[in-house]
Biopython code that builds the backbone (N, CA, C, O; Angstrom):
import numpy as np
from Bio.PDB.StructureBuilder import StructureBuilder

atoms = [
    (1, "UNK", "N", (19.837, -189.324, 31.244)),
    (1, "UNK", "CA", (20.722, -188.800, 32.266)),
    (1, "UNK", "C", (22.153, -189.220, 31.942)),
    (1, "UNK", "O", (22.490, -190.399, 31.836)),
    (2, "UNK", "N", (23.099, -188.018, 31.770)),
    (2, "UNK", "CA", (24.125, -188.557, 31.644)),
    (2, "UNK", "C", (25.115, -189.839, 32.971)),
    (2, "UNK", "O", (25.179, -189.451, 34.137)),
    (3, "UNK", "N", (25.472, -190.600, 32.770)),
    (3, "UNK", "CA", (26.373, -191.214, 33.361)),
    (3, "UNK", "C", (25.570, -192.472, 34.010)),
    (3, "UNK", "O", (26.068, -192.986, 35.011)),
    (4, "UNK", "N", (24.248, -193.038, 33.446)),
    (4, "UNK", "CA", (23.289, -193.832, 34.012)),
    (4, "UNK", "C", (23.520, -194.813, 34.143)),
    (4, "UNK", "O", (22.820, -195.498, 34.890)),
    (5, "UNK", "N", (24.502, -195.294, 33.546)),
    (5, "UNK", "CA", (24.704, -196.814, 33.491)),
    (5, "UNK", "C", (26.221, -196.751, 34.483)),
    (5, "UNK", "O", (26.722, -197.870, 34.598)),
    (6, "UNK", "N", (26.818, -195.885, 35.029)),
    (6, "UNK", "CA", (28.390, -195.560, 36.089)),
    (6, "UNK", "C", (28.328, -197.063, 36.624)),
    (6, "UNK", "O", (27.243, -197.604, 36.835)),
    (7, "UNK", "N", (29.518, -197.694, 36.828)),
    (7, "UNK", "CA", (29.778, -198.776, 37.556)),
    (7, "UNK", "C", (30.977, -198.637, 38.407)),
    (7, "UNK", "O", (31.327, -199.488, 39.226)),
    (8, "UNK", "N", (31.626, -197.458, 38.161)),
    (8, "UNK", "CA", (32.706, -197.595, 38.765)),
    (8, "UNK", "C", (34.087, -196.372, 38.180)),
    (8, "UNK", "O", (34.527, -196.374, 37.030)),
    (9, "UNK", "N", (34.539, -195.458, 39.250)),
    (9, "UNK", "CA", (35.362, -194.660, 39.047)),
    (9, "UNK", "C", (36.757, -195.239, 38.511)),
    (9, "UNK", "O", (37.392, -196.068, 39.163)),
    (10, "UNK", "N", (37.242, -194.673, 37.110)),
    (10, "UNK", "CA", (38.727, -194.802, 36.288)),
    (10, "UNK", "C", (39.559, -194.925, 37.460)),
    (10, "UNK", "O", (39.048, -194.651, 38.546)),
    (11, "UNK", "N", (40.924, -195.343, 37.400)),
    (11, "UNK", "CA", (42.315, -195.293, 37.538)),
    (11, "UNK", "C", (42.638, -194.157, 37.346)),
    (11, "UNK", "O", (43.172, -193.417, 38.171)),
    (12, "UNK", "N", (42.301, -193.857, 36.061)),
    (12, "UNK", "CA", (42.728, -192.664, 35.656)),
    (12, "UNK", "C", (42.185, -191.165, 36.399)),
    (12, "UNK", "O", (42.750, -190.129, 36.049)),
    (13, "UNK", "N", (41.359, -191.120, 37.165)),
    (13, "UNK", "CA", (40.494, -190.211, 38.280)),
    (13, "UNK", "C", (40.716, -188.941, 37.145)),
    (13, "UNK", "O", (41.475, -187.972, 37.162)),
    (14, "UNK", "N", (39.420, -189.529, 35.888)),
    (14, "UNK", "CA", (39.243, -188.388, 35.972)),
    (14, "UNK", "C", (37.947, -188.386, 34.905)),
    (14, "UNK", "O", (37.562, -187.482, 34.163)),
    (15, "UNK", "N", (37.371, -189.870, 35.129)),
    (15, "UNK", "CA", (35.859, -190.646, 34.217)),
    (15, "UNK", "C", (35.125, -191.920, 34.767)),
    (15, "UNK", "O", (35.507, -192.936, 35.348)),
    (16, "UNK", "N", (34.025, -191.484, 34.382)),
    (16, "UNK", "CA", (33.558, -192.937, 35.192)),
    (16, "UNK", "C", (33.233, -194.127, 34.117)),
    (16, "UNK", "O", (32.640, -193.983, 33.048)),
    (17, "UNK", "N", (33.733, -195.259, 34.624)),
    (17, "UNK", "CA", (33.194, -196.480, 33.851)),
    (17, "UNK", "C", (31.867, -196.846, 33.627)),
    (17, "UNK", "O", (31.139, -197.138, 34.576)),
    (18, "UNK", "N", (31.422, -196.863, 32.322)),
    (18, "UNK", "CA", (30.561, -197.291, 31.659)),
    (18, "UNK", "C", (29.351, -198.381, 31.267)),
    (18, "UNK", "O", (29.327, -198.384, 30.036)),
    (19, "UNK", "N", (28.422, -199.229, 31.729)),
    (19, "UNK", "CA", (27.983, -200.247, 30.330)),
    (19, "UNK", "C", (28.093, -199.670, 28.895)),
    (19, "UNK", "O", (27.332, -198.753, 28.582)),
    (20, "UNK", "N", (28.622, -199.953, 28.371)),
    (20, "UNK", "CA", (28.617, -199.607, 27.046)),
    (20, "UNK", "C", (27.718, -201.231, 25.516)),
    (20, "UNK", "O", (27.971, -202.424, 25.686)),
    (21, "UNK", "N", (27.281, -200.990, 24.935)),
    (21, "UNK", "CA", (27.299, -201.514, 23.678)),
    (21, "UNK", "C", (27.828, -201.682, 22.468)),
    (21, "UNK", "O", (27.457, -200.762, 21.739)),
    (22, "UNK", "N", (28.637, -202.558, 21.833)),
    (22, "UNK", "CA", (28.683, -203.131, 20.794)),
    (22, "UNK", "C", (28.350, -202.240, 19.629)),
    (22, "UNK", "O", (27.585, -202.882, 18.909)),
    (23, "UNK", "N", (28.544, -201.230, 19.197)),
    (23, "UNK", "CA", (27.374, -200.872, 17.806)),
    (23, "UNK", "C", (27.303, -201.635, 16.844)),
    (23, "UNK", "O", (26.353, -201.669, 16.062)),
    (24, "UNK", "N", (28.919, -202.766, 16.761)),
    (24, "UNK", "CA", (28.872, -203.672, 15.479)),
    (24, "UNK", "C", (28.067, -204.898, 16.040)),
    (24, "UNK", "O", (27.130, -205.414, 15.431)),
    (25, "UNK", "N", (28.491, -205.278, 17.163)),
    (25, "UNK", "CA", (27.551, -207.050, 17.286)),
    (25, "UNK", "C", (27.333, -207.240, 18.616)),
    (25, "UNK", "O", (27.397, -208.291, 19.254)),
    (26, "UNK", "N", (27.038, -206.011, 19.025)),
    (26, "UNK", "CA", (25.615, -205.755, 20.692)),
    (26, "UNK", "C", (26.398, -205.853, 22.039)),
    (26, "UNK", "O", (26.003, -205.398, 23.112)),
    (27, "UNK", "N", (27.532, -206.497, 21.822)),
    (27, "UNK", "CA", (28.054, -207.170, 23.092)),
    (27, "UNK", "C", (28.402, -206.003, 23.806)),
    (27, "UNK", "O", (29.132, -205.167, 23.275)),
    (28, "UNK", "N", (27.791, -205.792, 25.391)),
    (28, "UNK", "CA", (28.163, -205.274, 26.694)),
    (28, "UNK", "C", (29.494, -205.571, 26.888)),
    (28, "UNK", "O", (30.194, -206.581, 26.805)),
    (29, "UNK", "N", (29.685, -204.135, 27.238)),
    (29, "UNK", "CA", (31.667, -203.923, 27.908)),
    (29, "UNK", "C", (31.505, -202.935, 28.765)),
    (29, "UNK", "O", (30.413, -202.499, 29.131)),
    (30, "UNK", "N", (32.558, -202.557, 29.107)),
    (30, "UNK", "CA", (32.922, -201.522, 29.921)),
    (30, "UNK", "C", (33.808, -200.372, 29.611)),
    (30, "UNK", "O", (34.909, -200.768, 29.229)),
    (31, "UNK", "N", (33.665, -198.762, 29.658)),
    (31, "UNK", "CA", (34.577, -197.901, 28.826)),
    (31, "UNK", "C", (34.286, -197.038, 29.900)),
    (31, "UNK", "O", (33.288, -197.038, 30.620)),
    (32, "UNK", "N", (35.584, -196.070, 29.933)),
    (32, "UNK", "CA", (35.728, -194.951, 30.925)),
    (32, "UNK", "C", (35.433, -194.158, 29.704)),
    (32, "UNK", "O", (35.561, -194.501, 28.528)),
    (33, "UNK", "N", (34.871, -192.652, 30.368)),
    (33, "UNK", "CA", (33.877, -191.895, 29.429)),
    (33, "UNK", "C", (34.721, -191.047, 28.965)),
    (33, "UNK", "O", (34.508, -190.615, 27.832)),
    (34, "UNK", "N", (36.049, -190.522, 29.802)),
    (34, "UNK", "CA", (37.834, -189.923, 29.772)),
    (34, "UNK", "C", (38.665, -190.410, 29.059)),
    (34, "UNK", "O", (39.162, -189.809, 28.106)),
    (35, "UNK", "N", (38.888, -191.310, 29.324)),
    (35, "UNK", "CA", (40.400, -192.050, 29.005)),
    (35, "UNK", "C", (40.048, -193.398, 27.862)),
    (35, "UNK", "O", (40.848, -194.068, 27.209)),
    (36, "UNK", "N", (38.861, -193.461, 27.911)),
    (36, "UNK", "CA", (38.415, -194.532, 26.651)),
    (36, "UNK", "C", (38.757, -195.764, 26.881)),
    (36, "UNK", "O", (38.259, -196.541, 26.067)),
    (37, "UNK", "N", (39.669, -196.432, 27.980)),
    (37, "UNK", "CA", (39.474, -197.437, 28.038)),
    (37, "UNK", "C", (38.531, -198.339, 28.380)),
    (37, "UNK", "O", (37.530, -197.988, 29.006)),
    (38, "UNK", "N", (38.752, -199.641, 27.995)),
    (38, "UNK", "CA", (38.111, -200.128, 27.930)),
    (38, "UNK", "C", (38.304, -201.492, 28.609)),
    (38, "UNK", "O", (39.467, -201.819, 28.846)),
    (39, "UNK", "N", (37.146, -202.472, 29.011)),
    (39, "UNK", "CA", (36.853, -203.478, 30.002)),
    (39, "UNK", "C", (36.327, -204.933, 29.527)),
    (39, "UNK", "O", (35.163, -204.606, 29.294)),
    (40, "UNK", "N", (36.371, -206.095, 29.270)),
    (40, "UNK", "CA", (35.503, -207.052, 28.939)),
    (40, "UNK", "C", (34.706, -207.404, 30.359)),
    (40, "UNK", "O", (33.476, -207.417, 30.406)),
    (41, "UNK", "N", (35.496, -207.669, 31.437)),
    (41, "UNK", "CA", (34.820, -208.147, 32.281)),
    (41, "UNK", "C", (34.921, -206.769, 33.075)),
    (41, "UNK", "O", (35.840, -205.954, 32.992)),
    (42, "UNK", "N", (33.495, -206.666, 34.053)),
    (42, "UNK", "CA", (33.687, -205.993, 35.079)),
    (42, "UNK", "C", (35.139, -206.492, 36.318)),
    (42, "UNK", "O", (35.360, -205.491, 36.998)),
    (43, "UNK", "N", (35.612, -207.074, 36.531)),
    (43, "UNK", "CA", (36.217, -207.678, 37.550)),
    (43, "UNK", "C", (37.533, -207.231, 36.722)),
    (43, "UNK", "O", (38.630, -207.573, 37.162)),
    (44, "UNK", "N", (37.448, -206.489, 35.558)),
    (44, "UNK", "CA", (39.203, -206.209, 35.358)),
    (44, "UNK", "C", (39.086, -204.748, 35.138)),
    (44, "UNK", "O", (39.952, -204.101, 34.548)),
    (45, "UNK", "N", (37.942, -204.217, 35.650)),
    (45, "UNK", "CA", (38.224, -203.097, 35.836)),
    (45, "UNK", "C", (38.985, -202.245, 36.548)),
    (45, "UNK", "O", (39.120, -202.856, 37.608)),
    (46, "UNK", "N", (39.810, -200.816, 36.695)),
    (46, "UNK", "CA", (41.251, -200.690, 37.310)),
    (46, "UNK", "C", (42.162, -201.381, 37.476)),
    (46, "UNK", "O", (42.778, -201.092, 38.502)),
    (47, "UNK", "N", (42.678, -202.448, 36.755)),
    (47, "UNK", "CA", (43.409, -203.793, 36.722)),
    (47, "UNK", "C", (44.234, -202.842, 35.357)),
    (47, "UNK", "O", (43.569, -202.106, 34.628)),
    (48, "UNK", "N", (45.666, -203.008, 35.201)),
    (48, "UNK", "CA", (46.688, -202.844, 34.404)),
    (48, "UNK", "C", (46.247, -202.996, 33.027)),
    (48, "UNK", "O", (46.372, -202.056, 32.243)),
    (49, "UNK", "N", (45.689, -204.224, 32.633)),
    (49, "UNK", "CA", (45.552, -204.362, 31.332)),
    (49, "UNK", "C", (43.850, -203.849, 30.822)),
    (49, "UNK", "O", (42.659, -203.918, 31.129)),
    (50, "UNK", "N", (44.501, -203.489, 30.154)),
    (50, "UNK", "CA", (42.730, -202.649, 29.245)),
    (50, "UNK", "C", (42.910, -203.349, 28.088)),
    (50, "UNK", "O", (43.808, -204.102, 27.711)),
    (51, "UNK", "N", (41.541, -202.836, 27.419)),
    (51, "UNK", "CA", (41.664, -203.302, 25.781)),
    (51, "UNK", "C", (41.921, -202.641, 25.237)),
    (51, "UNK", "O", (42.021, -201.517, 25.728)),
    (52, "UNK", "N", (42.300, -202.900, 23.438)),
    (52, "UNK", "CA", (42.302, -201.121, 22.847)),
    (52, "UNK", "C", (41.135, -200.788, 22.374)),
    (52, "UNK", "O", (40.389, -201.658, 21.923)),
    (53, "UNK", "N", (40.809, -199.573, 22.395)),
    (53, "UNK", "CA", (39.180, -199.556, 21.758)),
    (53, "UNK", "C", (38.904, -200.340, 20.954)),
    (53, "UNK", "O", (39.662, -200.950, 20.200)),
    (54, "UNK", "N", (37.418, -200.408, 21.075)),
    (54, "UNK", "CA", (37.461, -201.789, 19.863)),
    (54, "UNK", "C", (36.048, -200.507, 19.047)),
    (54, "UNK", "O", (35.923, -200.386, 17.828)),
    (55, "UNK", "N", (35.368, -199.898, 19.860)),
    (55, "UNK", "CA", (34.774, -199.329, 19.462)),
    (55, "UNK", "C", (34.233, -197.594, 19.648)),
    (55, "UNK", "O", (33.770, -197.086, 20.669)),
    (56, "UNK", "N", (34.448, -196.999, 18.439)),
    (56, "UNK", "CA", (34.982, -195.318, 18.755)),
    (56, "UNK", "C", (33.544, -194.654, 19.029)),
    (56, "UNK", "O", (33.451, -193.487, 19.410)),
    (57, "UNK", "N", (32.418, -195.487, 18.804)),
    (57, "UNK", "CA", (31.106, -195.176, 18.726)),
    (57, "UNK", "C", (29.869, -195.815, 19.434)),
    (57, "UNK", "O", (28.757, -195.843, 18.908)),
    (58, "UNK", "N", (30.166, -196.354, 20.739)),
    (58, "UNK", "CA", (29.310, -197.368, 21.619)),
    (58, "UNK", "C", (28.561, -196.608, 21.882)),
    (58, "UNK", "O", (28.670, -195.392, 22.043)),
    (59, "UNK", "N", (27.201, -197.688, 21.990)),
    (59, "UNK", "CA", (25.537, -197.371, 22.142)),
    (59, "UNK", "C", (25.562, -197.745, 23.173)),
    (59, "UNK", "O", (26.136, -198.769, 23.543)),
    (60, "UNK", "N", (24.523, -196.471, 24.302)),
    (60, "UNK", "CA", (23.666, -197.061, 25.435)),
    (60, "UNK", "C", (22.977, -198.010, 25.529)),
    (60, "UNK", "O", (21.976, -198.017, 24.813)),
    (61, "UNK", "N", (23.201, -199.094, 26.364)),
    (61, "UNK", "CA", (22.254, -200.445, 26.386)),
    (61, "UNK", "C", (20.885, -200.399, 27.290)),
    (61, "UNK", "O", (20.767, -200.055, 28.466)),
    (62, "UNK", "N", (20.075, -200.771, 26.538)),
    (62, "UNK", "CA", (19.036, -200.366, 27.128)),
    (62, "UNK", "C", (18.590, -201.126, 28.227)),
    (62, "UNK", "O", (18.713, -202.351, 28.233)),
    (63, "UNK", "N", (17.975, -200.365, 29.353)),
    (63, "UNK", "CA", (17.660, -201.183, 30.761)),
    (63, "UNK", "C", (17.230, -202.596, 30.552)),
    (63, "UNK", "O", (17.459, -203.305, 31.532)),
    (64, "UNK", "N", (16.665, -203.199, 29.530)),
    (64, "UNK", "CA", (16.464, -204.499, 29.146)),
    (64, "UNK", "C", (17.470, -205.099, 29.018)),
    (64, "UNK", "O", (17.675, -205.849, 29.972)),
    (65, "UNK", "N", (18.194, -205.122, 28.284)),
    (65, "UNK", "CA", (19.695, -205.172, 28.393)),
    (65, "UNK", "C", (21.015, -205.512, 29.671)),
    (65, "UNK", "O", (21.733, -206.497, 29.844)),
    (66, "UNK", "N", (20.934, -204.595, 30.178)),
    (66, "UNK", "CA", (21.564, -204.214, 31.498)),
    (66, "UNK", "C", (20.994, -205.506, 32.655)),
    (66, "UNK", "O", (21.570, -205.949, 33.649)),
    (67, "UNK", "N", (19.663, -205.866, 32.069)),
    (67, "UNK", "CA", (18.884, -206.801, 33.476)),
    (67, "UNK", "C", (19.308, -208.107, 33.301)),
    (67, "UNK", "O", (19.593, -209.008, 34.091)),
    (68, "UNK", "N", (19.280, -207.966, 31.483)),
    (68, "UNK", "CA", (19.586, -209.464, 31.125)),
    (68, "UNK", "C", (20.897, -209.873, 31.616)),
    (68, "UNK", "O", (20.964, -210.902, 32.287)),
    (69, "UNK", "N", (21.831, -209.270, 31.394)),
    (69, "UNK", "CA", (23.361, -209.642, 31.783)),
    (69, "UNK", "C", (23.620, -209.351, 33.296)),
    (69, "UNK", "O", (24.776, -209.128, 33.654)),
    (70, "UNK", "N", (22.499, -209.340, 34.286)),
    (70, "UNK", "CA", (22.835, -209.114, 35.644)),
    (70, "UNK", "C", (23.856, -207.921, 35.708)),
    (70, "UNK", "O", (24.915, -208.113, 36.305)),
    (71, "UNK", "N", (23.624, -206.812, 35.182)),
    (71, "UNK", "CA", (24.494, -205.679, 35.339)),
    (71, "UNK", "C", (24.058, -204.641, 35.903)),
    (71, "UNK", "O", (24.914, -203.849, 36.295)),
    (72, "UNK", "N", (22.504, -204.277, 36.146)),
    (72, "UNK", "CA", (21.987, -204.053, 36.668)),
    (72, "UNK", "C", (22.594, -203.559, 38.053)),
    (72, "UNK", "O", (22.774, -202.359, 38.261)),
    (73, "UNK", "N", (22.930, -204.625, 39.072)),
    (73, "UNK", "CA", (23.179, -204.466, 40.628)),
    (73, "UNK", "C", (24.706, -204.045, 40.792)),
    (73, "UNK", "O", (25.096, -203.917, 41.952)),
    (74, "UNK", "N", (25.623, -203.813, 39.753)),
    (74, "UNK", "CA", (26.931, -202.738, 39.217)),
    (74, "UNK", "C", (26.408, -201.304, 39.104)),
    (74, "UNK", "O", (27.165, -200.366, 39.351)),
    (75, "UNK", "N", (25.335, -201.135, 38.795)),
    (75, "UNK", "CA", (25.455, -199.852, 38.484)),
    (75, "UNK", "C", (25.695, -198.390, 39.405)),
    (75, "UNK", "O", (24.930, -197.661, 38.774)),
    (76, "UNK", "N", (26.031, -197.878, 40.036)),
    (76, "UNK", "CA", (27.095, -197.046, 41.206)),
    (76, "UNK", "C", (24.878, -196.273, 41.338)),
    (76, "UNK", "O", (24.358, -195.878, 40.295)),
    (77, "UNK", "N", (24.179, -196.248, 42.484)),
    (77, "UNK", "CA", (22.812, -195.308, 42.892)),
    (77, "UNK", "C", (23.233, -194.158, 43.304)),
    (77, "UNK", "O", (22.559, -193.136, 43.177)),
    (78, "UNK", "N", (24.453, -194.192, 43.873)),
    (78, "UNK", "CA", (24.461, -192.889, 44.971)),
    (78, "UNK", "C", (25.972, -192.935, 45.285)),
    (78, "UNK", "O", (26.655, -193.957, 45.224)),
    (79, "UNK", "N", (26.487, -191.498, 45.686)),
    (79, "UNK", "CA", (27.750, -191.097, 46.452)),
    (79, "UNK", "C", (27.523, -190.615, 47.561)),
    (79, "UNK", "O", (27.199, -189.427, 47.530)),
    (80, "UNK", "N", (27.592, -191.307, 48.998)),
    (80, "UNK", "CA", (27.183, -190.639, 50.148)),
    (80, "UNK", "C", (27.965, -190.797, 50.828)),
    (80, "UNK", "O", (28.658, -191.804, 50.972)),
    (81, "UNK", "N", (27.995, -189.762, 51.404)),
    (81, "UNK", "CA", (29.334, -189.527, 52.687)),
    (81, "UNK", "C", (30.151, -190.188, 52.003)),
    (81, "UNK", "O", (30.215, -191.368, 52.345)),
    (82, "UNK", "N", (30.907, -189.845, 51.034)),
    (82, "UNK", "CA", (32.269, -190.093, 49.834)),
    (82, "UNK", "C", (32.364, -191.918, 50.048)),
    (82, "UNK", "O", (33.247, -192.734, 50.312)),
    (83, "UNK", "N", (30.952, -191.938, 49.767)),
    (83, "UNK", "CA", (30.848, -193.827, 49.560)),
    (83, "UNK", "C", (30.521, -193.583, 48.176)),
    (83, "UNK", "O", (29.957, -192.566, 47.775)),
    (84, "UNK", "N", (30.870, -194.487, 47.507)),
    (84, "UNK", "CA", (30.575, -195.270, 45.973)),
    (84, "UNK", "C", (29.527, -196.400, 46.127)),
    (84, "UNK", "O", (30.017, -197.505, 45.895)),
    (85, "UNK", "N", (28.027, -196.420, 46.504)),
    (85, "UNK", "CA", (27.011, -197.379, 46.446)),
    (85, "UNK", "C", (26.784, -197.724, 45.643)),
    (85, "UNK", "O", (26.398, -196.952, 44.766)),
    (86, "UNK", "N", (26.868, -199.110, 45.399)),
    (86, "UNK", "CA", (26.407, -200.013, 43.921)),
    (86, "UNK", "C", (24.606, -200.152, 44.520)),
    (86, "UNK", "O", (24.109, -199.844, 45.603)),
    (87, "UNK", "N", (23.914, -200.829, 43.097)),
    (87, "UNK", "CA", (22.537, -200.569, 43.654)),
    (87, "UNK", "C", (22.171, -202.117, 44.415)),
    (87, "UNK", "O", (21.066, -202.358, 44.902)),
    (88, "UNK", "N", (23.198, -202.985, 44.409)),
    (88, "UNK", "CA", (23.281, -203.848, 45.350)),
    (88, "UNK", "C", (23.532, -204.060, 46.822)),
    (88, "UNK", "O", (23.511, -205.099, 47.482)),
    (89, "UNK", "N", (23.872, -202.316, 47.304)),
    (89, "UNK", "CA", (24.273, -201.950, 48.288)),
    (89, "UNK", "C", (25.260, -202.275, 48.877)),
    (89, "UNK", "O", (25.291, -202.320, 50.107)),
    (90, "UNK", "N", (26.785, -202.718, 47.728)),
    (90, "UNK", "CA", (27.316, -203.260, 47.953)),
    (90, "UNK", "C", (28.557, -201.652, 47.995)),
    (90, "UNK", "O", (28.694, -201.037, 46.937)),
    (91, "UNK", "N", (29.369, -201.141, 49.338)),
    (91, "UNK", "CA", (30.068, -200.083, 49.313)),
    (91, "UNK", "C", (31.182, -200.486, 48.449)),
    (91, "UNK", "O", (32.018, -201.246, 48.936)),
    (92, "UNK", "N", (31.373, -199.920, 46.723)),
    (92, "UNK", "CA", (32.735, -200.055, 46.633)),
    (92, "UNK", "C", (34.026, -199.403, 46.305)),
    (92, "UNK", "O", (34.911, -199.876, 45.591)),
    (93, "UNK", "N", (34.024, -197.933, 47.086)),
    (93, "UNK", "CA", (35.262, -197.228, 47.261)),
    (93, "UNK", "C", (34.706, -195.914, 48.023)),
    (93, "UNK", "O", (33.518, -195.596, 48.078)),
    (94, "UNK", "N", (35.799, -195.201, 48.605)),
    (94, "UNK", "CA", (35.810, -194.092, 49.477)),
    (94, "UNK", "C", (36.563, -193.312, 48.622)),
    (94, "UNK", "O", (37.378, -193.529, 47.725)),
    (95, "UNK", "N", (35.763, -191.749, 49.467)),
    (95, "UNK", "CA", (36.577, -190.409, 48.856)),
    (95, "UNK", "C", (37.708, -190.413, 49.702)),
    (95, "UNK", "O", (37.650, -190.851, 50.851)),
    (96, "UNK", "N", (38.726, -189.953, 49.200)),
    (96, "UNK", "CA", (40.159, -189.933, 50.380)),
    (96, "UNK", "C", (40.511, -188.348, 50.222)),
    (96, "UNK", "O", (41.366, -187.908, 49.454)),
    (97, "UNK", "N", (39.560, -187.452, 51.233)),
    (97, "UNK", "CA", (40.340, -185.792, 50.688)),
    (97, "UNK", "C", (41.539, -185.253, 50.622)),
    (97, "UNK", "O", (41.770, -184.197, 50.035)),
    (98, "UNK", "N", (42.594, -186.112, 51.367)),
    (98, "UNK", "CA", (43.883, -185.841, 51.075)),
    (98, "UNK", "C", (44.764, -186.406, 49.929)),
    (98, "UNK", "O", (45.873, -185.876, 49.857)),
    (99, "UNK", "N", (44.521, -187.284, 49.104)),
    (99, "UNK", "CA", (44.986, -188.012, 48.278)),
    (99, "UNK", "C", (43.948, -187.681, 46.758)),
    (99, "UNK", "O", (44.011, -188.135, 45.616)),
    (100, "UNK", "N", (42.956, -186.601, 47.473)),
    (100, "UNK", "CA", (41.671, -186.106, 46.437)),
    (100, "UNK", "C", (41.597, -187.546, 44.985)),
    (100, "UNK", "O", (41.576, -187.349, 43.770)),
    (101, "UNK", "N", (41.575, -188.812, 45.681)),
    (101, "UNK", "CA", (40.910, -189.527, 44.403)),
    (101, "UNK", "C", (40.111, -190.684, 45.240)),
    (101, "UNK", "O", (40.128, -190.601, 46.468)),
    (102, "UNK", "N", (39.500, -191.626, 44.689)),
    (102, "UNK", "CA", (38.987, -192.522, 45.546)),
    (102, "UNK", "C", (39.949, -194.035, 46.039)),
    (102, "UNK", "O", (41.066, -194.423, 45.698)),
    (103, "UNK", "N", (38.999, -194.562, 46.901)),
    (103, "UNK", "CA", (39.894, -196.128, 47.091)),
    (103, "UNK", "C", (39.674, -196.714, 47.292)),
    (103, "UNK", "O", (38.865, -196.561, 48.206)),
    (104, "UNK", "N", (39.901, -198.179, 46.926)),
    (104, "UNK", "CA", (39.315, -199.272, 46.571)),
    (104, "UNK", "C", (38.839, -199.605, 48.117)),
    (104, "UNK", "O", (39.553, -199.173, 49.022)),
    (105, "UNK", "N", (37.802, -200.267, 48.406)),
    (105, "UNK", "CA", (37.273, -200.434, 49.959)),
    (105, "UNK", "C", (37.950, -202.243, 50.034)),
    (105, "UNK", "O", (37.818, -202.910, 51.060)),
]
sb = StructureBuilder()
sb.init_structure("model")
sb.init_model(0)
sb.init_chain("A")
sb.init_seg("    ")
for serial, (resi, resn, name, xyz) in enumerate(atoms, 1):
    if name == "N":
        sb.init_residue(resn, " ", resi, " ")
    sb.init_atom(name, np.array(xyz, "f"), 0.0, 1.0, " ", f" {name:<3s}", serial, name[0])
structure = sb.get_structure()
């Protein structure tokens, strides 16, 4: 399924952030699927500073993967009533139809 691993809507409103993989040496990041940037930590995601790609060719990490690094309960289940649900059930942003992008809750 495309977009399985989503944690979280770009800055850029117009891709969603990623788990991504390492293809050279495994390590989990974060990449908007648009704008290519990129994340080390979840917590600097939409934050000013990005990285520069480090990698033009990142692998899906596999749900084994994803559990090990507690990334798992990031991953966005559902958009309801223009909520952004993490699968921790944790709400983290609203649709705003006049401003047509989302916002940080």
């Amino acid at each position: 399924m495309k977009y399985s691993n989503k944690v979280d809507w770009c800055s850029c409103n117009q891709g969603w952030i990623e788990i991504k993989k390492d293809s050279r040496n495994g390590q989990l990041f974060f990449k908007c699927s648009e704008c290519m940037a990129e994340f080390n930590l979840y917590e600097d995601i939409n934050r000013l500073a990005r990285d520069i790609t480090r990698d033009e060719n990142p692998l899906d990490p596999s749900n084994i993967e994803i559990i090990k690094h507690e990334y798992y309960k990031l991953i966005i289940k559902e958009w309801e009533n223009k909520y952004l649900i993490r699968n921790d059930n944790k709400v983290i942003k609203k649709w705003n139809d006049e401003k047509r992008e989302f916002e940080r809750i």
